[in-house]
DOGU-520709 format. One record per residue (C-alpha): residue in one letter; z, x, y. Coordinates in steps of 0.5 Angstrom, whole numbers, plus 500, padded with zeros to 3 digits. Example, Ala and Ser with C-alpha at 12.3 -4.5 7.8 and 13.67 -1.06 7.14 Angstrom:
  residu   pz   px   py
       A  516  525  491
       S  514  527  498
//
This chain:
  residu   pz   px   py
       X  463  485  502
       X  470  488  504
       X  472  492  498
       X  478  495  497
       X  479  501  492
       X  486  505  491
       X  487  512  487
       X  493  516  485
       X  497  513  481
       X  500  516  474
       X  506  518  472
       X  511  522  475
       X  518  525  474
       X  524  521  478
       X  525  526  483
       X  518  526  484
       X  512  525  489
       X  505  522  489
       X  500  520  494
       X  496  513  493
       X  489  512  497
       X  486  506  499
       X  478  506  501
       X  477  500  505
       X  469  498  506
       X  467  492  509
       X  471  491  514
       X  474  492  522
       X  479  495  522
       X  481  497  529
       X  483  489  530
       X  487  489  524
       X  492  492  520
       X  493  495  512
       X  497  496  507
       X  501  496  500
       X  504  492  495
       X  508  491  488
       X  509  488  482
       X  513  491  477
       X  513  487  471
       X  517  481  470
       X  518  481  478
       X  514  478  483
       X  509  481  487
       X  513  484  493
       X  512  489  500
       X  512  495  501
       X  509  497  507
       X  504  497  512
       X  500  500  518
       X  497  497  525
       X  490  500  524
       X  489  500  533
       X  497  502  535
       X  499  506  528
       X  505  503  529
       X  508  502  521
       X  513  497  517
       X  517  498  510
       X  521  494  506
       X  529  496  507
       X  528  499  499
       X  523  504  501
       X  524  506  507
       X  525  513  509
       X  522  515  501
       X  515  513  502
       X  511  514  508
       X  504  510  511
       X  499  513  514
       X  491  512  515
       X  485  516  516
       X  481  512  521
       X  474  517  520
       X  475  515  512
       X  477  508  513
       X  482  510  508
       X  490  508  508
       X  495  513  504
       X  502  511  501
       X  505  518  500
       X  511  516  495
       X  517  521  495
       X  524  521  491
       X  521  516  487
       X  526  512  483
       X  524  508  476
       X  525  503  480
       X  519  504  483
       X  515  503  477
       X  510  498  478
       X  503  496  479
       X  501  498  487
       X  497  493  491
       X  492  495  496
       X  491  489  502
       X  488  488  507
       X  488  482  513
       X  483  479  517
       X  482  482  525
       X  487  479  530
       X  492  477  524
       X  499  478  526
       X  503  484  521
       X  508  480  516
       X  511  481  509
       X  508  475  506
       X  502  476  501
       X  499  468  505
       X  498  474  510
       X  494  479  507
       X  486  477  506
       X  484  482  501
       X  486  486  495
       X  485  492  490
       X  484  492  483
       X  491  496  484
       X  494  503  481
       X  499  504  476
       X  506  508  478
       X  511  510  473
       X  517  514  473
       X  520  516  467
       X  528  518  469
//
């Protein structure tokens, strides 16, 4: 029943920008909260980010913060990663998730519920 669909990865220059959407259906996002990880290869799946669906209130991981930026479009039901500077180091394979309502918002991966398929990000320095 809940989907998640990301879109917007592909390559980009160090120094660049993208922006990463996540449609979400099937779920009630006003009593909980949406957001994205990563998983660059041979690392393990790690946080980024995430949005307080009722409170828009916004967390990063210390890597990204001031770089990239979370947002949500409550009309679409759909939450942005916009990724700026971007690094190589920011390659990787980008997650979107979702937890179950009333879930507390966390960096944990045992705290979200669902997930996309994921979109690749790769930047060439």
């Amino acid at each position: 029943q809940v989907q998640l669909v990301e879109s917007g990865g592909g390559s980009v220059q160090a120094g660049g920008s993208l922006r990463l959407s996540c449609a979400a259906s099937g779920l009630t996002l006003s009593r909980s909260y949406m957001g994205w990880f990563r998983q660059a290869p041979g690392k393990e799946r790690e946080f980024v980010s995430a949005i307080n669906w009722r409170t828009g209130d916004t967390y990063y991981a210390t890597s990204v913060k001031g770089r990239f930026t979370i947002s949500r479009d409550n009309a679409k039901n759909t939450v942005y990663l916009q990724m700026s500077n971007l690094e190589s180091e920011d390659t990787a394979i980008y997650y979107c998730t979702a937890a179950r309502p009333n879930r507390a918002p966390g960096t944990q991966r045992a705290m979200y519920d669902y997930w996309g398929q994921g979109t690749q990000v790769t930047v060439s320095s």
